[in-house]
LOMITI-160998 format. One line per 10 residues: number of its first residue (from 1); for each residue z negated, x negated, y negated of C-alpha. Coordinates in steps of 0.05 Angstrom, whole numbers, padded with zeros to 5 digits. Example, Ala and Ser with C-alpha at 12.3 -4.5 7.8 and 13.67 -1.06 7.14 Angstrom:
# residues 2
1> -00156,-00246,00090 ~ -00143,-00273,00021 $
This chain:
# residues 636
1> 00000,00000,00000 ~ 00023,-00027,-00066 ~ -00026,-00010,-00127 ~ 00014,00009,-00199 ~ -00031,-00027,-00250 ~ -00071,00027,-00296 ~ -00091,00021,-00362 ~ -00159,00025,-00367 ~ -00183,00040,-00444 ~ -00255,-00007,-00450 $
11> -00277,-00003,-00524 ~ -00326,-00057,-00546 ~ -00371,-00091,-00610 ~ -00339,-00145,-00642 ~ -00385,-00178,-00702 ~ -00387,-00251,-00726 ~ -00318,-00262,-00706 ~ -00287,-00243,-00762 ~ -00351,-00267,-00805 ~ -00359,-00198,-00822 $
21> -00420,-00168,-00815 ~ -00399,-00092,-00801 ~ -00385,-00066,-00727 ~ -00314,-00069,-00703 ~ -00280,-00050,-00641 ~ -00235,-00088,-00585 ~ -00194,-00041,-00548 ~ -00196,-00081,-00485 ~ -00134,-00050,-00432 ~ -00144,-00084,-00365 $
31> -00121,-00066,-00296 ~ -00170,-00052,-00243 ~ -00125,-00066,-00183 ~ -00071,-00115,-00178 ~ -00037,-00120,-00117 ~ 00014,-00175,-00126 ~ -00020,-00249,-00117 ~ 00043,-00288,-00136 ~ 00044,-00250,-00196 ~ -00002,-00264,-00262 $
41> -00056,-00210,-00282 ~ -00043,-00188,-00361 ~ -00095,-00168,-00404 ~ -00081,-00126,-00471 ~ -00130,-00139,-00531 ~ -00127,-00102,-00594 ~ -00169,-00113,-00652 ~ -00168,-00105,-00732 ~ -00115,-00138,-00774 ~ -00175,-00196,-00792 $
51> -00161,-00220,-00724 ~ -00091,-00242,-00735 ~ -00090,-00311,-00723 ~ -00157,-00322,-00688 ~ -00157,-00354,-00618 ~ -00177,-00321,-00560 ~ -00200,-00334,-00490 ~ -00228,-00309,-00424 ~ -00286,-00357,-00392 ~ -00312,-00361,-00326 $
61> -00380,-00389,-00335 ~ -00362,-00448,-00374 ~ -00292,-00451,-00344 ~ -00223,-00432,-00376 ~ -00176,-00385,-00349 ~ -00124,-00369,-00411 ~ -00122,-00368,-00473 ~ -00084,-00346,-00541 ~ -00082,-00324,-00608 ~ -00077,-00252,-00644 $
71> -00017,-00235,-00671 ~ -00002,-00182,-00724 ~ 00011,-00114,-00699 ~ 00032,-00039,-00729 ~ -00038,-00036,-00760 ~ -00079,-00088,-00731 ~ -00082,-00151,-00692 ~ -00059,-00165,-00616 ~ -00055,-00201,-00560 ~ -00030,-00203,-00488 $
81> -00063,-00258,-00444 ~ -00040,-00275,-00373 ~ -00072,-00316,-00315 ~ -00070,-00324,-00245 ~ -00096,-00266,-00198 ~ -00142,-00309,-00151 ~ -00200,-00332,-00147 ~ -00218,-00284,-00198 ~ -00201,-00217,-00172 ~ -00232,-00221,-00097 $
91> -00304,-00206,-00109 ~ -00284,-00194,-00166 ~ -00318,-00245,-00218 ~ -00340,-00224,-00285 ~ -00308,-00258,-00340 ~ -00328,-00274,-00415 ~ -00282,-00258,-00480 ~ -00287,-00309,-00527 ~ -00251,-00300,-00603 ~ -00253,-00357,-00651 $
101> -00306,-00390,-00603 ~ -00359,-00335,-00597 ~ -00377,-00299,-00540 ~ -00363,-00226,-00554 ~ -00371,-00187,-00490 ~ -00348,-00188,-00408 ~ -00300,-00163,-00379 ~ -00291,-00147,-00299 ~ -00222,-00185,-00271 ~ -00181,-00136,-00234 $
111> -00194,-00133,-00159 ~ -00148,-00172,-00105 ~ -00159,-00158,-00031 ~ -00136,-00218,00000 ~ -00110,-00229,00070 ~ -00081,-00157,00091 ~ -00011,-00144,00098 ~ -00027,-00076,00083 ~ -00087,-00049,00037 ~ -00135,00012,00032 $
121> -00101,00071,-00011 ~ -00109,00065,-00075 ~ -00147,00136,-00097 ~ -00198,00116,-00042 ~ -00213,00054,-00075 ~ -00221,00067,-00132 ~ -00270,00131,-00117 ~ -00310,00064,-00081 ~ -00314,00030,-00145 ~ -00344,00078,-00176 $
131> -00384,00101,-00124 ~ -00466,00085,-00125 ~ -00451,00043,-00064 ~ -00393,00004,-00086 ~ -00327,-00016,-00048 ~ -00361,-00068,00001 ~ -00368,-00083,00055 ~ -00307,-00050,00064 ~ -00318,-00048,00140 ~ -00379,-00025,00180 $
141> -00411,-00064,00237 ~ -00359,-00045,00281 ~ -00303,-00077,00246 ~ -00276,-00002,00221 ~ -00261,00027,00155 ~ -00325,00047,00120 ~ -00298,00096,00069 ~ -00265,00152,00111 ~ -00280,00184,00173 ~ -00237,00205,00231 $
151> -00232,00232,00304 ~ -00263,00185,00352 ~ -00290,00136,00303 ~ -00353,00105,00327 ~ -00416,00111,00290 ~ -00469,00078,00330 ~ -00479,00036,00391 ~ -00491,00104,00430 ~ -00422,00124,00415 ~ -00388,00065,00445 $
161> -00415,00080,00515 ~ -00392,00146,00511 ~ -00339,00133,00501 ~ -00341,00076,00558 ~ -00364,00137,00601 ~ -00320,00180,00580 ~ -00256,00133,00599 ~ -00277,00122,00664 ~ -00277,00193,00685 ~ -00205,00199,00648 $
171> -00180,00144,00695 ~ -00220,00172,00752 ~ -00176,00242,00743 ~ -00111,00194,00731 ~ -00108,00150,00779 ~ -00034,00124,00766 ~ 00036,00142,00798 ~ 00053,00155,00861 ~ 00104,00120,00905 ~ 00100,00052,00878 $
181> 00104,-00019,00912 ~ 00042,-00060,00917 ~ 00078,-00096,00853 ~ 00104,-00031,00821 ~ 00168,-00029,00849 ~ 00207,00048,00872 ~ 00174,00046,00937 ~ 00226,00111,00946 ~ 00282,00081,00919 ~ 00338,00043,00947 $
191> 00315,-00018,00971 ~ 00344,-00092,00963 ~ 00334,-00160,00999 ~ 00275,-00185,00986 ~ 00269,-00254,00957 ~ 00191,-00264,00954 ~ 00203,-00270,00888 ~ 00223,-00216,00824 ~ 00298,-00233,00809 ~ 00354,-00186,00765 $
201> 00405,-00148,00806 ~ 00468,-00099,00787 ~ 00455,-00038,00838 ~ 00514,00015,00825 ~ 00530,00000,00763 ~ 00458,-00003,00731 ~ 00411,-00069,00718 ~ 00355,-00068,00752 ~ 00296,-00119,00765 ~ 00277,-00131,00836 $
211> 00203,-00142,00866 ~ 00183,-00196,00918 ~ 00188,-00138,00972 ~ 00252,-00121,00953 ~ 00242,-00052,00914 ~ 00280,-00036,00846 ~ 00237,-00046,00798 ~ 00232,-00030,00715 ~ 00178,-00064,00683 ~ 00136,-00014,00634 $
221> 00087,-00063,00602 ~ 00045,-00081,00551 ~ 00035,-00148,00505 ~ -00026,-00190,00484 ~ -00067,-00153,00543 ~ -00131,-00193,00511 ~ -00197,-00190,00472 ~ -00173,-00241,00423 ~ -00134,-00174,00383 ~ -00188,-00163,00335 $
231> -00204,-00236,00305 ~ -00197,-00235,00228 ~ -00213,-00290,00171 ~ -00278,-00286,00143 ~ -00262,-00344,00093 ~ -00265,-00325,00015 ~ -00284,-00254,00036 ~ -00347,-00249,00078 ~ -00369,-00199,00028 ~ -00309,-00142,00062 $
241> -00355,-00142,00124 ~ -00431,-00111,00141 ~ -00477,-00174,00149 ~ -00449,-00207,00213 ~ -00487,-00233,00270 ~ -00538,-00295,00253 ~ -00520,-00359,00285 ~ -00564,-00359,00360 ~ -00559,-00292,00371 ~ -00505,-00260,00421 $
251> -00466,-00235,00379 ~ -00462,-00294,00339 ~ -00415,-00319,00401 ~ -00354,-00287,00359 ~ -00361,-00333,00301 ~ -00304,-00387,00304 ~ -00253,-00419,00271 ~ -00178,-00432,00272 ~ -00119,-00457,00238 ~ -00065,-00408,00252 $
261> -00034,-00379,00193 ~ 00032,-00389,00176 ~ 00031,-00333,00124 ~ -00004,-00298,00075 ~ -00072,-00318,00040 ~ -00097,-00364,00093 ~ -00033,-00401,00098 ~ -00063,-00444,00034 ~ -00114,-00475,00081 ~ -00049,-00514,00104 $
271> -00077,-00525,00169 ~ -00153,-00536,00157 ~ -00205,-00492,00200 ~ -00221,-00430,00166 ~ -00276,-00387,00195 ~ -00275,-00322,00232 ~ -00296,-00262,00272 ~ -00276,-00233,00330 ~ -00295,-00144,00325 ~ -00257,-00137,00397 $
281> -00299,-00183,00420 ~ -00358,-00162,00397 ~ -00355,-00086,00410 ~ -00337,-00105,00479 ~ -00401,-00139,00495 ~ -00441,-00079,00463 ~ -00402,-00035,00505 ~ -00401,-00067,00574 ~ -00464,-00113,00562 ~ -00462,-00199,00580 $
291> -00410,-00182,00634 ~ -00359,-00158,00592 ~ -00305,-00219,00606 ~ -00301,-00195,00675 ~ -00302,-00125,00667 ~ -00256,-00121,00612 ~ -00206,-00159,00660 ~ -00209,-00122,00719 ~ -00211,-00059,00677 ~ -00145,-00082,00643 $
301> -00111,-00065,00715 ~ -00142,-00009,00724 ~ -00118,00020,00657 ~ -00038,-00004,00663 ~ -00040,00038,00727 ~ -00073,00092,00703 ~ -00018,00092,00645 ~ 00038,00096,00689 ~ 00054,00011,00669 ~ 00068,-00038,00717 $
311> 00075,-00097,00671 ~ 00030,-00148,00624 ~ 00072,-00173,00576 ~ 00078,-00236,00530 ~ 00017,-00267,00503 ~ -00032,-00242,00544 ~ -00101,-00262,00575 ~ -00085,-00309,00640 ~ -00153,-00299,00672 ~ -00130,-00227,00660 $
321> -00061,-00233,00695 ~ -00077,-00298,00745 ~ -00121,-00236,00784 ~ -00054,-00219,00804 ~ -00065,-00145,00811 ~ -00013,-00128,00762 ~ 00058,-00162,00756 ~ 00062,-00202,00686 ~ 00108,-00251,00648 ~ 00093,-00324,00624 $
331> 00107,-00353,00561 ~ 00116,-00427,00541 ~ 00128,-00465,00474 ~ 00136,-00536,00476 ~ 00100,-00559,00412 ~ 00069,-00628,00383 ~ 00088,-00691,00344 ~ 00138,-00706,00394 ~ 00182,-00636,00390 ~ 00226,-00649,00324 $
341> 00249,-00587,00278 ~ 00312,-00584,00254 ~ 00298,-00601,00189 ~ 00349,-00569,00145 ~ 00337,-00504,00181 ~ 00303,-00438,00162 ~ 00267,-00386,00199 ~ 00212,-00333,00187 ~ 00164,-00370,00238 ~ 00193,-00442,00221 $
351> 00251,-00491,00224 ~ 00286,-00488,00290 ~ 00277,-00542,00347 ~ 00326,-00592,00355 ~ 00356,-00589,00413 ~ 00386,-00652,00420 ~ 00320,-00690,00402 ~ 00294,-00734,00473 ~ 00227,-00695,00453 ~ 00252,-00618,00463 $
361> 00258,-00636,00535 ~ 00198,-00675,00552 ~ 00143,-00620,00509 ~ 00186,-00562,00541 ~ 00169,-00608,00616 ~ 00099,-00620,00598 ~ 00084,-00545,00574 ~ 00119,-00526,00644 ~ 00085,-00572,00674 ~ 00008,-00538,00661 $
371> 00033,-00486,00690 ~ 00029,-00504,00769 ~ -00018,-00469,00803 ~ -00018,-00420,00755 ~ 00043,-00368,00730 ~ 00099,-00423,00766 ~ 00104,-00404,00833 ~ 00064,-00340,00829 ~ 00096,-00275,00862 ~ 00066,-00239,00810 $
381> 00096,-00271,00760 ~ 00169,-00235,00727 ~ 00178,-00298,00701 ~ 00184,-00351,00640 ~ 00198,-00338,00559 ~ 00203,-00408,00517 ~ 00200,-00392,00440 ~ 00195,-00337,00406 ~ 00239,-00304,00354 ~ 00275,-00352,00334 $
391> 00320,-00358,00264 ~ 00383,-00355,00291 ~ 00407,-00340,00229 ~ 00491,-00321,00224 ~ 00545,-00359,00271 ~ 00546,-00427,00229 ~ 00475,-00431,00200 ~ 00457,-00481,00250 ~ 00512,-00529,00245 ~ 00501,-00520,00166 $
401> 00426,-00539,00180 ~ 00451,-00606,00222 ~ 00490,-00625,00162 ~ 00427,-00613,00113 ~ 00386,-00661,00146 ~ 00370,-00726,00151 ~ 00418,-00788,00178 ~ 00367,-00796,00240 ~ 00362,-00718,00255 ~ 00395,-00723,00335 $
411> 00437,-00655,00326 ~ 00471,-00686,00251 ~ 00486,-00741,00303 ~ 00516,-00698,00354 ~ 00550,-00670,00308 ~ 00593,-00726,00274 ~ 00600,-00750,00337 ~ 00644,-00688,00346 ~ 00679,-00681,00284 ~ 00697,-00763,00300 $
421> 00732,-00740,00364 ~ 00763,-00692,00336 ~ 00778,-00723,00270 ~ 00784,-00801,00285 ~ 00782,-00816,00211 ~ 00748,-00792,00152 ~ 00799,-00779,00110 ~ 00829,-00725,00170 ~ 00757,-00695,00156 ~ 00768,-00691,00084 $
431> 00836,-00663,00087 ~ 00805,-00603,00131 ~ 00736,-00595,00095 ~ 00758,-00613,00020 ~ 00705,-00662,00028 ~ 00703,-00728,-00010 ~ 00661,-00763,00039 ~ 00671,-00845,00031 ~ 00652,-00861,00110 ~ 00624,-00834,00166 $
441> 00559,-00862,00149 ~ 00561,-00829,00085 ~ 00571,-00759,00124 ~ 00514,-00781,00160 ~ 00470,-00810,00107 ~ 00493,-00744,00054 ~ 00471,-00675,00065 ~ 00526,-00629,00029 ~ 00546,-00574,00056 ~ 00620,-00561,00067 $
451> 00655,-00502,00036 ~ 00637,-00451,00097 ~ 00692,-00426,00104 ~ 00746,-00493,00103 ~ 00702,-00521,00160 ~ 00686,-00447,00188 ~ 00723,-00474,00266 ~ 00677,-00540,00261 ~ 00608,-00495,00240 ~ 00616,-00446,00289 $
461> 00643,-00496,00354 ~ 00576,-00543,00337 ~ 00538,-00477,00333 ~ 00559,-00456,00397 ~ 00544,-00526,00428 ~ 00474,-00525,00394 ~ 00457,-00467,00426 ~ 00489,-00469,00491 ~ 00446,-00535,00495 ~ 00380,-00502,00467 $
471> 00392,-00445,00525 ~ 00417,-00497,00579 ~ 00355,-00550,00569 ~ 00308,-00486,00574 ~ 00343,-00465,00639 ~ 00338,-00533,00664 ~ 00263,-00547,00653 ~ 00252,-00477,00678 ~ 00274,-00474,00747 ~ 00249,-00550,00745 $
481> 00181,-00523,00745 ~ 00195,-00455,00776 ~ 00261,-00452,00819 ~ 00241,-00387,00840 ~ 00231,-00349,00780 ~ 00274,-00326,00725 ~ 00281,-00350,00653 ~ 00280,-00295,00598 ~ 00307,-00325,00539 ~ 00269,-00330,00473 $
491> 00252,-00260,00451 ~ 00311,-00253,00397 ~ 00291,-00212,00338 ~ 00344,-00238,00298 ~ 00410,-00257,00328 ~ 00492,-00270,00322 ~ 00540,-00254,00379 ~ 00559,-00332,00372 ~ 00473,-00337,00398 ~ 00483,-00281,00450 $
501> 00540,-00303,00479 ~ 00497,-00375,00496 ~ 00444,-00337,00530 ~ 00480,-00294,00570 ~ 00503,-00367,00600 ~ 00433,-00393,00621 ~ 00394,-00326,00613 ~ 00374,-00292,00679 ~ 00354,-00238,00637 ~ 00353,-00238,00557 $
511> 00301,-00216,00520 ~ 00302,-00179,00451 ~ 00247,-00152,00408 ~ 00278,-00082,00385 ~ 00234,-00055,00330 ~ 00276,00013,00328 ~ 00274,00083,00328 ~ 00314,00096,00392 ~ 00350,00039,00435 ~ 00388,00079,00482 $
521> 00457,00062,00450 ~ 00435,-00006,00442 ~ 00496,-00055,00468 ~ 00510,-00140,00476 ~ 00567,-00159,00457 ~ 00629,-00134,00487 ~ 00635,-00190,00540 ~ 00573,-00187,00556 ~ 00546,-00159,00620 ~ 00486,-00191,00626 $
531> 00410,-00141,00647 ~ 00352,-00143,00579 ~ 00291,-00135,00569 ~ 00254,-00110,00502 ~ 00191,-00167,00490 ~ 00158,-00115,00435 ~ 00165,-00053,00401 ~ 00114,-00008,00368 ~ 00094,00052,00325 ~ 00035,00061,00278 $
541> 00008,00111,00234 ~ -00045,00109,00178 ~ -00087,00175,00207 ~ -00141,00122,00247 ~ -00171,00086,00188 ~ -00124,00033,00184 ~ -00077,00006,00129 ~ -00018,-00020,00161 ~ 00038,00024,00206 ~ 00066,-00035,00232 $
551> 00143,-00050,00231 ~ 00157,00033,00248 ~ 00119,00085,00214 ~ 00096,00153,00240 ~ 00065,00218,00214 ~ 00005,00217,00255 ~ -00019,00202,00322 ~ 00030,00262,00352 ~ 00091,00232,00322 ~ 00078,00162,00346 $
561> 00070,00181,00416 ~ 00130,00228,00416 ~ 00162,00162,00398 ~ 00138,00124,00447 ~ 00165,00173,00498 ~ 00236,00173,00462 ~ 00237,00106,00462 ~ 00222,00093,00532 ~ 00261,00146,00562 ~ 00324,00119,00517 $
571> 00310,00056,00550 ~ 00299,00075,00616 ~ 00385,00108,00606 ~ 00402,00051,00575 ~ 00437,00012,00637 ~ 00429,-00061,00614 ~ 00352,-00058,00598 ~ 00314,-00064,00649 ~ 00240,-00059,00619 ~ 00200,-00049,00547 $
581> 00141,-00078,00529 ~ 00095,-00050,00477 ~ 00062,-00093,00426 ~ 00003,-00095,00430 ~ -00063,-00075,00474 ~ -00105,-00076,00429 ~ -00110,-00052,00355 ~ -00099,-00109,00306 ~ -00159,-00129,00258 ~ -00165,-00075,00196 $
591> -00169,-00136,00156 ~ -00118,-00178,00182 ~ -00093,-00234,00228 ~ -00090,-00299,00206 ~ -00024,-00293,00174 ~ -00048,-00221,00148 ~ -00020,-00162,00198 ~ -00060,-00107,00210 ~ -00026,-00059,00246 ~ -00045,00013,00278 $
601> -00003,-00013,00336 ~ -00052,-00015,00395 ~ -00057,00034,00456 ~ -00130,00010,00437 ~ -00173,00014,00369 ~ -00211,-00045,00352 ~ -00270,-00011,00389 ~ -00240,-00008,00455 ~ -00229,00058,00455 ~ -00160,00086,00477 $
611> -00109,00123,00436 ~ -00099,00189,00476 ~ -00037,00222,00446 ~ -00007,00159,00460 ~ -00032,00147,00526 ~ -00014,00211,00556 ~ 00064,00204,00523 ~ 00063,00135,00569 ~ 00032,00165,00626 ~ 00087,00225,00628 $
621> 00141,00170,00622 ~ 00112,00126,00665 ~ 00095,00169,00726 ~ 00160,00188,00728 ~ 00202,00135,00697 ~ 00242,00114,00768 ~ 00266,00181,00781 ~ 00276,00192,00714 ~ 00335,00132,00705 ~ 00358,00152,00768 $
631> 00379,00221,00754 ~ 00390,00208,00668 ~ 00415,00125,00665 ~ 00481,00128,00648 ~ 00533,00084,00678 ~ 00581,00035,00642 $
């Protein structure tokens, strides 16, 4: 929620300043919210025409902030002064207005909550302000909302095991589909040869996955299966939460640090620890006492069954998923000193890897490697993601990268290499790309960029080769580690045909993160015939005490599961996809992640507590999702 600023009117005594001795009036005009941090706060001063001329300044403490001078107005004297939003605004701190000097009065800086992608309306906070109890804590000791109530919001310790209680019968009366596989797979359906391991097959003219035992399977999961959802900064803002656990009590166990946050507020710590708090955490230990590590696991199974899901998906627990109760995919990202970016790329999460760099290889091994024992060589496991959404960017934004870098960046190399087989000479080059390049070297040692679309052939051939060597070295290291299972690409969210076309090469199946409507007309590229599988897609609404939608926005609880349903069901006629899964388990933290998203995404709210519009929608697609793409899928 974005908050317009509003004039607020605050009239105050001015005397001295002027060296007058009569009472005169500032007209103060200062907003109470601001909502943009990039953007400088303005403050509007008016005073009598004495004042033209005088300076002017606001004063933390003994501290400057801005300053300026009147200037004449229609019938009196004024001033507009600007500074910078933060630190000021996040308790917020009281400031002093000084003219010609003198203290005259204080004023309060407008308020900035920091670190949510989304914020608290704007009416309601307000009403808070001004409200005998104030704004904060903005959360209760349960890490929800404090300023609005709602169904199922928990009030007191007696209310989460209720709840608890509550479930348990709910599961009890649902006790998950019938006609399943010990993995998940159509027990009733057509049945394939069995591998011992999940592979992709083409079974009349639909893509299917295929379970150890050899049933059809279509994987209905769920990501971030974990009790790691519900960690938030406490850094700069302690004062947004009800006093939090002392340090040696139990609860106290939640406090931590970390370093992730490549967006947002905390992404100015530039790496350093910044402190934090973990509410799923911590209502899960009031709720299932000091065993709830194992219960929460083994109740993680229980649930996905009783939902009608057969699947954990990306980024989950793996003393959740190594129980092996409940078939799961693996995710690796090769990271470290010795994994080079591709420095003159660009990409929402980060430069790109270099795939030609020695060091892609060995951190993709050594990430690969940690795996034995573990997801490689596990039945259980679909099988292996590297990376995650990726900037993939258009079909020559890669090559144009390579050229942007520096001389020793390994893909620049590989790519002059090329354009001197091709080329021989520089001059040949020149001719081509209406480049005035001297030598080779000084191709090597410059980074221009080439008029796009003279050297369009050259772009897009090295892009191709780039990726078809990202997707082959991925492949390699893969089936290196786990010849049995299948590689799943890297989760594109944003993606050319030029990028598609690469994966369908090494990909056994090729993942996409689809945050849509409705993906039953979704479609590769014509040449394509290759089975995918959708890594996340979500709903949200703003009905549960929470700020943010996430990346699709409902009505209400109702709407979002009658979403969920659409979605699936277009997925499950869809005949190249061959699973969803939902992102995430867990509600995010109502104040944020580390790089600020707060999403009403989770089949679960930050108190453990399911969602049951939502549930129910996944239940009634689950349960019957086989028969469903069976008698609906539509053939190509």
């Amino acid at each position: 929620m974005r908050f317009p600023h509003l004039g607020l009117a605050v009239f105050l005594a001015l005397a001295a300043a002027t060296g007058r001795s009569a009472e005169q009036l500032l007209e103060i005009v200062c907003p109470p919210l601001h909502d943009k941090q990039d953007q400088p706060v303005v403050v509007k001063i008016r005073g009598p025409r004495e004042l033209v001329g005088k300076p002017i300044a606001l004063r933390k403490e003994d501290a400057p902030i801005c300053e300026g001078r009147f200037e004449p107005d229609a019938d009196g004297a004024a001033v507009k002064l600007s500074f910078e939003p933060l630190p000021w605004g996040i308790r917020p701190d009281v400031l002093s207005v000084v003219v010609d000097g003198v203290r005259q009065t204080q004023i309060t800086a407008p308020l900035v909550l920091i670190g949510m992608r989304g914020n608290p309306p704007r009416d309601e906070v307000l009403a808070a302000l001004n409200a005998p109890g104030g704004l904060f804590p903005l959360l209760d000791r349960f890490g929800q909302y404090r300023h609005r109530q709602w169904p199922g919001k928990i009030l007191t310790l007696d209310d989460l095991r209720r709840h608890r209680d509550a479930e348990r019968k709910d599961l009890q009366e649902h006790p998950g589909a019938q006609g399943w596989s010990a993995y998940g797979g159509w027990l009733e359906g057509p049945q394939l040869p069995a591998t011992g391991f999940f592979h992709a097959a083409k079974h009349e003219g639909r893509w299917w996955l295929v379970d150890p035992e050899g049933s059809l399977f279509w994987s209905h999961g769920i990501d971030c299966v974990r009790s790691a959802s519900g960690v938030t900064p406490i850094a700069d803002r302690v004062h947004y939460f009800d006093p939090l656990p002392p340090q040696g009590t139990p609860e106290s166990q939640f406090l931590s640090q970390q370093t992730w946050a490549p967006k947002g507020y905390y992404q100015r710590f530039q790496g350093k620890p910044f402190e934090t708090f973990n509410f799923t955490g911590v209502n899960l230990l009031r709720k299932y006492g000091p065993t709830w590590t194992t219960a929460f696991a083994q109740l993680a199974h229980v649930r996905l069954f009783s939902w009608g899901m057969n699947s954990i998906g990306n980024w989950s627990d793996p003393a959740i998923y190594l129980l092996r109760k409940t078939p799961y995919v693996a995710t690796c990202s090769p990271s470290g000193r010795d994994v080079r970016p591709l420095e003159g790329s660009t990409g929402y999460w980060g430069k790109f890897p270099d795939p030609f760099h020695d060091g892609f290889r060995a951190g993709l091994r050594t990430a690969l490697e940690r795996e034995q024992g573990k997801a490689a060589g596990d039945p259980w496991c679909i099988g292996f993601f590297v990376h995650n959404e990726l900037g993939w960017g258009d079909e020559t934004s890669l090559a144009v990268a390579a050229l942007a870098s520096p001389a020793d960046q390994p893909a620049k190399q590989a790519f002059v290499d090329d354009l001197k087989a091709k080329y021989e000479t520089i001059e040949r080059l020149n001719a081509a790309w209406g480049t005035p390049h001297a030598s080779w070297n000084a191709l090597l040692a410059g980074t221009h960029v080439p008029d796009k679309q003279k050297a369009a052939n050259d772009l897009k051939a090295f892009y191709t080769r780039l990726a078809e060597q990202y997707f082959r070295t991925c492949r390699e290291e893969v089936k290196r580690a786990a010849p049995n299972q299948m590689y799943m690409g890297c989760r594109f969210a944003w993606v050319n045909d030029r990028a598609a076309r690469a994966a369908a090469e090494y990909c056994d199946v090729i993942a996409y993160n689809l945050y849509k409507r409705d993906i039953a007309g979704f479609r590769l590229p014509a040449e394509i015939d290759r089975p995918v599988i959708v890594g996340e897609f979500h709903f949200g609404a703003l009905d549960r005490g929470m700020f943010h939608p996430g990346l699709q926005k409902t009505a209400d609880q109702q709407e979002r599961a009658a979403m969920y349903k659409g979605y699936v069901q277009g997925a499950l006629r869809n005949p190249w996809i061959v699973g969803t899964h939902w992102f995430q388990y867990g509600d995010q933290a109502t104040t944020g992640r580390g790089d600020g998203e707060n999403y009403q995404i989770g089949f679960l709210d930050i108190c453990d507590s399911p969602y049951p519009e939502t549930i129910a929608a996944c239940r009634e697609v689950g349960y019957a999702m086989y028969a469903y793409r069976d008698q609906q899928a539509e053939k190509p």
